[in-house]
C-alpha positions in Angstrom: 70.5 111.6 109.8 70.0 109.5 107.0 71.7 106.0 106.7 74.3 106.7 104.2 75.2 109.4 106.0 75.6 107.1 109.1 77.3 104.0 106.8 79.7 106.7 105.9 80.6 108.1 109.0 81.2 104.5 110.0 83.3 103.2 107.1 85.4 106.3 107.3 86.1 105.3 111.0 86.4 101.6 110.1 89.2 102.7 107.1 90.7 104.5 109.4 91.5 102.1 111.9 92.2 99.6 109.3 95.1 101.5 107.8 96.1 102.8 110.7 96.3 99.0 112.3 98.4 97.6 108.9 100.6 100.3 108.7 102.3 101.0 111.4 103.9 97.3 111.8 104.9 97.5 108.5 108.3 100.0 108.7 108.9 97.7 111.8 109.2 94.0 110.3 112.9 94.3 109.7 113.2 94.9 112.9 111.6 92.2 114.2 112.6 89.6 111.9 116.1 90.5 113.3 114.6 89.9 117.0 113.1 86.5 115.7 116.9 85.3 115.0 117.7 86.8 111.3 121.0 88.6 111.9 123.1 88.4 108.2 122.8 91.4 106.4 121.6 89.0 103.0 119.0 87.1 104.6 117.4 90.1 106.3 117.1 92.0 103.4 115.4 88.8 101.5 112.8 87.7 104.6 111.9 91.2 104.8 111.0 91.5 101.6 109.0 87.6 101.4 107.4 88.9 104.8 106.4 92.2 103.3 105.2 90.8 99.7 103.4 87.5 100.6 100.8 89.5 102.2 100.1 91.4 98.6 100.7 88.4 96.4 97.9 86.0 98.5 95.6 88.5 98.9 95.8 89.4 94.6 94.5 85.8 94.5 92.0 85.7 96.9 90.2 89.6 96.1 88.3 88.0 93.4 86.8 85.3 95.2 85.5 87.9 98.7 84.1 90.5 95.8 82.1 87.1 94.6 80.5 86.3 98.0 80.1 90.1 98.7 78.2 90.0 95.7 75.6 86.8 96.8 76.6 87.4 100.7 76.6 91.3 101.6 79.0 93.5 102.1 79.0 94.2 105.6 79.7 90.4 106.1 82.9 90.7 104.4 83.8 93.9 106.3 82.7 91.8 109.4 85.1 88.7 108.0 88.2 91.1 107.2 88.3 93.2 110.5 87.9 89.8 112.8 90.2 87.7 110.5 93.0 90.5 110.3 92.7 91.3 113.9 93.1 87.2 115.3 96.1 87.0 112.5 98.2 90.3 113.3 97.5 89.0 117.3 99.3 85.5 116.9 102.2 87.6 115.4 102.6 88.6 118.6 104.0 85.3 119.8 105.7 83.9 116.9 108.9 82.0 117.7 110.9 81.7 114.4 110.8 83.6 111.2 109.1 80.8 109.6 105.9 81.5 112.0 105.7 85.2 110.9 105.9 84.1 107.1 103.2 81.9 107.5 100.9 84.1 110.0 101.6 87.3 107.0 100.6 84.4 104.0 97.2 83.7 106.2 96.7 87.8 107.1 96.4 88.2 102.7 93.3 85.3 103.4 91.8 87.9 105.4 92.8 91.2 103.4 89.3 93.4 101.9 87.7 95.8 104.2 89.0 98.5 102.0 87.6 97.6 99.0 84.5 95.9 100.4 83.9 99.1 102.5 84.8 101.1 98.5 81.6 99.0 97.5 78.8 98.8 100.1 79.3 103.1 100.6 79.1 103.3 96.8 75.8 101.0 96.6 74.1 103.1 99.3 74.8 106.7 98.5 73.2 108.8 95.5 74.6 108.3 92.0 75.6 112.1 91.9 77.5 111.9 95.1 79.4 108.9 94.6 82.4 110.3 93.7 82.4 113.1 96.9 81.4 109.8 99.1 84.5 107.2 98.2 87.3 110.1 98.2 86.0 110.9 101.7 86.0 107.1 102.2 90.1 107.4 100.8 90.5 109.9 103.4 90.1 107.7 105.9 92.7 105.5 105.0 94.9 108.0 104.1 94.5 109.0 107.8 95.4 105.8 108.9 98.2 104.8 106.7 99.8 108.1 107.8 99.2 108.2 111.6 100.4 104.5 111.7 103.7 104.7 111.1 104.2 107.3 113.7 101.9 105.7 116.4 104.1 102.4 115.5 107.4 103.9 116.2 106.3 105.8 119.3 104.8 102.5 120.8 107.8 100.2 119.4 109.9 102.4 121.5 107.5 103.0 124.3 106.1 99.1 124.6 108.5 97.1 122.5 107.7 95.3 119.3 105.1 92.3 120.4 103.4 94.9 122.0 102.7 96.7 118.8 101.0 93.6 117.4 98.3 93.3 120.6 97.4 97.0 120.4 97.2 96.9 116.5 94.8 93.7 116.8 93.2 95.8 119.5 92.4 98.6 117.4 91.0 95.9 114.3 88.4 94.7 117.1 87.6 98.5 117.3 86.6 98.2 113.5 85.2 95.4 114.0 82.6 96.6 116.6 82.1 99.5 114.7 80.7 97.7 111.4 78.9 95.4 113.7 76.8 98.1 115.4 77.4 101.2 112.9 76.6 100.1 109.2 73.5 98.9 107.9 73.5 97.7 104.7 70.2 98.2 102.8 68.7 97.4 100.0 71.1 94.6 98.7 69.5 91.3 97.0 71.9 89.1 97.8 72.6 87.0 94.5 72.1 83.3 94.6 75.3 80.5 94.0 73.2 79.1 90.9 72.6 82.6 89.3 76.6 83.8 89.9 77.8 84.3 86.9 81.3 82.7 85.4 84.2 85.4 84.9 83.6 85.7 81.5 79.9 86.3 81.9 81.0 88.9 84.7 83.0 90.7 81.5 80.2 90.3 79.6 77.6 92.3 81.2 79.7 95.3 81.4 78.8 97.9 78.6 82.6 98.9 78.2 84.8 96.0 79.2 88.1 97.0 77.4 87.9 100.0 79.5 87.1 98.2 82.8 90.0 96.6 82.3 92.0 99.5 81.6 91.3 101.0 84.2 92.4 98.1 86.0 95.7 98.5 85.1 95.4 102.4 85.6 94.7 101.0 89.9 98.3 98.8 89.2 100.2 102.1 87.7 98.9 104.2 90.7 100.2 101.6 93.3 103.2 100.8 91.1 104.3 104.5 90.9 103.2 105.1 94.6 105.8 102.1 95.5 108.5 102.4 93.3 110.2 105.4 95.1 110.1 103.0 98.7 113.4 101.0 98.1 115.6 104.2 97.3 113.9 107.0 98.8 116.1 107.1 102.3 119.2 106.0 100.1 118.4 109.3 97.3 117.6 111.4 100.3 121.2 110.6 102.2 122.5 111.5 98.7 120.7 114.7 98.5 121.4 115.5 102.0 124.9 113.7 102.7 125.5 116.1 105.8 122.2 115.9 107.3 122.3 114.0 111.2 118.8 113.2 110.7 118.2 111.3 107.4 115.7 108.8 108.8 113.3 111.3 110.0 113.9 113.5 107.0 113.4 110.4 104.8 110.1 109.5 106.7 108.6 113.2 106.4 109.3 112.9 102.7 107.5 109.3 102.5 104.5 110.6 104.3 103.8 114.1 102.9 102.0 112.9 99.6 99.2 111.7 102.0 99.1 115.4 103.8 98.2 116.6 100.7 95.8 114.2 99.3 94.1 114.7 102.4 93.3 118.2 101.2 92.4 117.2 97.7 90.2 114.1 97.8 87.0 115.2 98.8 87.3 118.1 96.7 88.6 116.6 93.3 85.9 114.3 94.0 83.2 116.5 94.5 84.9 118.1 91.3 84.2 114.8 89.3 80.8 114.3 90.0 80.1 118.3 88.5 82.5 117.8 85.5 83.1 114.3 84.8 85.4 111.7 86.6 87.6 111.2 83.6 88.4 114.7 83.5 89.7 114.7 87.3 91.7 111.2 86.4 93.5 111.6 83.0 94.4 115.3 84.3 95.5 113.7 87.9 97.4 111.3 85.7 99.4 113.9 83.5 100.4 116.0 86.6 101.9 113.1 88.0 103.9 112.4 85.2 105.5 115.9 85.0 106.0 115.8 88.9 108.1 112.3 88.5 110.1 114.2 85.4 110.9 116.8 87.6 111.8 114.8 91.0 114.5 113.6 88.8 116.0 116.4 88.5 116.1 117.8 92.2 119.0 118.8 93.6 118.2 118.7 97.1 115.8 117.0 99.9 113.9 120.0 100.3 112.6 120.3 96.3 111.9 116.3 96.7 109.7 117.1 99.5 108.1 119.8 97.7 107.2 117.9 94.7 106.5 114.6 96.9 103.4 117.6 98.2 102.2 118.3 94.7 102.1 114.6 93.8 99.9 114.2 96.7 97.3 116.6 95.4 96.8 114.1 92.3 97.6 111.1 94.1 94.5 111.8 96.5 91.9 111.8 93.5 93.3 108.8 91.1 92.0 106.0 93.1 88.7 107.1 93.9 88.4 108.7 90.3 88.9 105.0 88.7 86.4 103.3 92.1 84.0 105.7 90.7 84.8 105.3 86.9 83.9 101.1 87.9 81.1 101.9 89.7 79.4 103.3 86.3 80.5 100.7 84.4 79.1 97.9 86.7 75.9 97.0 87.3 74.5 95.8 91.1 75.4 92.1 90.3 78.8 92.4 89.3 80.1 95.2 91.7 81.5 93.2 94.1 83.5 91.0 91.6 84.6 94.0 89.7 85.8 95.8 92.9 87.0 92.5 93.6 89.5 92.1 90.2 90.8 95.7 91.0 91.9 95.4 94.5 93.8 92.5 93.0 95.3 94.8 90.6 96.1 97.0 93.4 98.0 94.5 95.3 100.2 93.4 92.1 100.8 97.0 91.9 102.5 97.3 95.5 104.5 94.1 94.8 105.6 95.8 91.1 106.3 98.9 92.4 109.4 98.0 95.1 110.6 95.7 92.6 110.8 98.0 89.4 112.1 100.6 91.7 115.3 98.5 93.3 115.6 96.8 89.6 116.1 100.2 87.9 118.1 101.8 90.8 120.6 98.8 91.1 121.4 98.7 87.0 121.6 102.8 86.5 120.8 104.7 89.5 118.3 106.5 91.8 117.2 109.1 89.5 116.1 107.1 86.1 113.6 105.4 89.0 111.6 108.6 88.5 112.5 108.6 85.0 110.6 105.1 84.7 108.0 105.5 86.9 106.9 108.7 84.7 107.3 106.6 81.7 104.7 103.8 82.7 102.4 106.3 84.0 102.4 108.6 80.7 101.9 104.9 79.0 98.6 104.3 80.7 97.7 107.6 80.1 98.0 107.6 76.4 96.0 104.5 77.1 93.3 105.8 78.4 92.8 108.8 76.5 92.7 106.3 73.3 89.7 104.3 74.9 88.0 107.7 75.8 88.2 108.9 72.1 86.8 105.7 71.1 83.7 106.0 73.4 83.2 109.8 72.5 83.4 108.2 68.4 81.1 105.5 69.2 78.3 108.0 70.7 
């Protein structure tokens, strides 16, 4: 088999376990902040949110610098670095004490954050140009997996094992990443770049031979995590209004959260393989309007069951954004810069999950569940228009 094939077999795997290790602790953390001692209703609600954020909001400041020594060091070592580094973090949680600990131990886990992005990047510098595309959606996939199975696995072995346990077998399943990177991936042909020929940030900008679009669609990665998260503070609250009879809101709630990723399973290798025949921007701008008329029409659902629907469709599009714009990067970056470049949008990406939550509760508190959708349509449609601007000004250039 030939060693892209074998790197992506093994960064699927590695994605996989990745998401599948972050995400199912992460519908948990209430829950275990209250163990740790936090009983008021106010300072739950604020520790779990500083518990759940500080994680994002470090790691937005560090991307940037990993993507730099991906860039002179390999990628593989960073995969190496994130896999370890989360694993030993997400085990001390185990034995935290105070609520303080965990704050500080979820601060020092966004230090290790990137095996996503870095595994995004080495997949994309080994495979053919004309299968790029097909290669990082199937590398989405893999997350997607993970982030979808974890929550499940989580509350199965939070009521199985208890909570601390959760935390050993999650750090158990990082060393599993770990060892696959370590004996799996082989990264070839990099030329690892020198500290006196990195270039500064600027000079990063300007190699690129569109950068006003790079950076567009760096806030295209933001609007996709934004709109992704600004549905997660209201949906159980929208779905008990939908459903104000139902005995079963929490599981119906959670089926609703996690169908997008059933879907986008089904759609990411294939809008990807899509993109590479007729164009990447194609598959994202059209992705892009979809979702807007999807988040238009969830406001206007009437019960749990058309949420659920729609919450499908969206997943369809949702499954081909992010790789469309990794892929979109890719061509716009040369060898050099790749690593930084990937490095500025995960940051992006993170800023988007912190936005999200916060625009959602913001707009739900002042005039109610359904202008969340309203809004979240709105900023997508904005980025959009964007886009399609910068496109038409390429196309009139050429």
């Amino acid at each position: 088999m030939e060693s892209w094939k074998v790197n992506l077999i093994s960064v699927w795997l590695g994605c996989f376990f990745t998401g599948l290790a972050i995400s199912q602790i992460l519908p948990f953390l209430p829950l275990y902040i209250e163990q740790l001692g936090v009983h008021s209703h106010r300072a739950l609600n604020i520790w779990s949110g500083l518990t759940f954020s500080v994680t994002f909001m470090v790691s937005a400041v560090v991307s940037p610098m990993w993507g730099s020594l991906a860039d002179r060091k390999g990628r593989k070592l960073m995969l190496l670095r994130a896999s370890f580094g989360m694993g030993a973090v997400i085990l001390l949680q185990a034995f935290v004490s105070n609520v303080w600990q965990l704050f500080l131990l979820r601060a020092l886990m966004g230090l290790t954050s990137g095996y996503i992005p870095n595994a995004m990047a080495l997949v994309a510098s080994q495979v053919p140009r004309d299968r790029s595309g097909w290669a990082l959606s199937m590398v989405a996939t893999g997350q997607i997996t993970g982030v979808i199975a974890g929550p499940l696995l989580g509350g199965l072995l939070a009521d199985e094992v208890g909570l601390r346990a959760v935390f050993l077998i999650t750090a158990g399943l990082l060393l599993v990443s770990f060892l696959i990177t370590l004996f799996l991936i082989k990264e070839t042909g990099h030329r690892p770049i020198k500290k006196g020929d990195k270039l500064s940030g600027k000079a990063v900008f300007q190699s690129l031979s569109n950068p006003a679009l790079v950076v567009s669609l760096f806030f295209t990665t933001l609007v996709i995590q934004l709109c992704n998260g600004s549905i997660s503070p209201i949906l159980t609250l929208f779905v008990r209004q939908l459903a104000p009879d139902a005995h079963n809101i929490a599981f119906i709630s959670g089926f609703i959260a996690a169908v997008p990723g059933i879907s986008a399973l089904f759609s990411a290798p294939r809008l990807g393989k899509l993109g590479d025949r007729i164009g990447t921007e194609r598959i994202l701008l059209a992705t892009l309007c979809v979702s807007v008329v999807l988040f238009i029409g969830m406001s206007f659902v009437t019960s749990a069951m058309q949420l659920g629907i729609l919450r499908f469709l969206l997943g369809f599009a949702d499954g081909a954004m992010l790789p469309a714009v990794q892929t979109l990067l890719l061509r716009y970056a040369s060898e050099q810069v790749t690593g930084r470049i990937f490095g500025y949008n995960q940051s992006f990406m993170y800023l988007g999950n912190v936005a999200g939550p916060l625009m959602g509760s913001g707009i739900s508190a002042a005039i109610g569940f359904r202008w969340v959708f309203v809004g979240t349509a709105v900023v997508v449609l904005i980025n959009t228009l964007q886009l399609m601007r910068f496109y038409r000004r390429r196309k009139a250039r050429s």
